[in-house]
N, C-alpha and C positions, 0 to 999 in steps of 0.2 A: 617757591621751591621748598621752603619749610613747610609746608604743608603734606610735601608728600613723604616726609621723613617717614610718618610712622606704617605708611605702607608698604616703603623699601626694609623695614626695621620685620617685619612679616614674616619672611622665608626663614630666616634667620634665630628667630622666634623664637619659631618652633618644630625645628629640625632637630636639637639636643631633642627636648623631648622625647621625641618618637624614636629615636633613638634609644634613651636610656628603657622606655617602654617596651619596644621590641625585644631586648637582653630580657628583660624581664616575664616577658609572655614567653619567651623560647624557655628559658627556667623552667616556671613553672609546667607547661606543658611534658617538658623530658621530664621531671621530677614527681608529676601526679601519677603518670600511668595509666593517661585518659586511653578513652575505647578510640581514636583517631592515632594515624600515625603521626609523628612529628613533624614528617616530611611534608605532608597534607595542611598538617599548622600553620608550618612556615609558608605554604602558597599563598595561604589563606590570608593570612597576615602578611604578608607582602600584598596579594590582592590588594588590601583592605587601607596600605598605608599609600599606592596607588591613587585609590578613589577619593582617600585625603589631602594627598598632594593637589589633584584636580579641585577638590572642592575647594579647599582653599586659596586656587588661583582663580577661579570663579567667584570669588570672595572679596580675592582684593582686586577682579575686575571690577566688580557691582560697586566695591570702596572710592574705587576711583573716578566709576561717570558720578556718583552722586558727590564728590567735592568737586567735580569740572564742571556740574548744573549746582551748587550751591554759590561757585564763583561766579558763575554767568549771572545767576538773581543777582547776586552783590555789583556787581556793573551795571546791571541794569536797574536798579535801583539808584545808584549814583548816576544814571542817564537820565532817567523821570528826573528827581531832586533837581539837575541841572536846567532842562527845558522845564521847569515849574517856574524857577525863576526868570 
């Protein structure tokens, strides 16, 4: 069960983050005066922390089979060790 702390610790992470990043990309965007409306920005950047959210639950999918196949080698290896002897 300690083992999975640091992938429950994940979400959690890094959602401040994206957070304080978003205020920060909306700033700048109204304050430069770019050739894009802001409205447009913000889809965009909503889009894009979407496709983050996703990746990073596909993230700490992949995190999780490969400590549920690193556990299974470590049993099975204390299963050979045992039928050796």
């Amino acid at each position: 069960s300690t083992a999975n702390a640091p992938e429950d610790d994940a979400p959690s992470r890094y959602s401040r983050p994206e957070r304080t990043a978003y205020g920060r990309y909306s700033r700048d965007a109204n304050s430069s005066g770019s050739s894009l409306p802001s409205n447009s920005l913000e889809k965009r950047i909503e889009e894009l922390e979407r496709e983050l959210a996703k990746e990073r639950q596909e993230n700490a999918r992949l995190m999780k089979m490969a400590q549920d196949k690193e556990e299974l080698i470590g049993k099975l290896k204390e299963e050979i060790d045992l039928l050796n002897r």
